[in-house]
N, C-alpha and C positions, 0 to 999 in steps of 0.2 A: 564585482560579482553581483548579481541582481538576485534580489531575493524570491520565494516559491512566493505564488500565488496563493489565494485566498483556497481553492479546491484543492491543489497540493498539498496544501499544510492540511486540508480536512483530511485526503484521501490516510494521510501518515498517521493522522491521528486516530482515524476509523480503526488503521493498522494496528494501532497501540490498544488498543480494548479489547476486552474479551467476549463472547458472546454464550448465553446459556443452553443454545441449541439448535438442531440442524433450520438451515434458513433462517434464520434471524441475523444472521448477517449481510447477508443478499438482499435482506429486507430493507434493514437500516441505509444500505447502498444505495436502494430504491428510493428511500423516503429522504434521508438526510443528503445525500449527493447528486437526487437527479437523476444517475446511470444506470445504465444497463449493467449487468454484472461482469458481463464479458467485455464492455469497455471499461469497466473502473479495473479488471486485472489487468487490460494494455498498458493503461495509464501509471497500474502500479510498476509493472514490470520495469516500464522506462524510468521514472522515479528513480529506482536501485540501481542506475547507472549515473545518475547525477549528482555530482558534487554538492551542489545546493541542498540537496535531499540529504547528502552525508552529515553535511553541517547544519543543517536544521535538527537534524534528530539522527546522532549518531546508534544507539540503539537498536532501535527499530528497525533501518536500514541495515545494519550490519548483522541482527537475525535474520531479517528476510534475504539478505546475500545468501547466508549459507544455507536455509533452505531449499532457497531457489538451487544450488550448487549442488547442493544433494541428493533434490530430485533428477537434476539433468545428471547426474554419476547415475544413477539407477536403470537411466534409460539404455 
């Protein structure tokens, strides 16, 4: 199994932090990764289906599972 790339493991880690207010995370996105905000949510989205991601940081991944599972029960 090939391990997450270098922006993988940042996007998880981005994940893994907390931010002290609206847009300052969008911001950090911007500045720390590069992305648009709306590709860095593609790229997470896909993340939380890969085993790699599971096993890099099982955590983080397995709260954003069931977030993500939550909101889509909502819809």
């Amino acid at each position: 199994m090939d391990d997450l790339t270098a922006r993988e493991k940042a996007i998880l880690a981005l994940e893994g932090r907390s931010f002290p207010g609206a847009g300052a995370k969008e911001r950090a996105v911007r500045e720390q990764l590069g992305l648009a905000p709306i590709r860095y949510y593609q790229l997470l989205n896909a993340l939380l289906d890969d085993p790699r991601a599971l096993a890099h940081d099982p955590v983080t991944v397995n709260r954003l599972r069931r977030v993500r599972d939550s909101r889509r029960a909502e819809r």
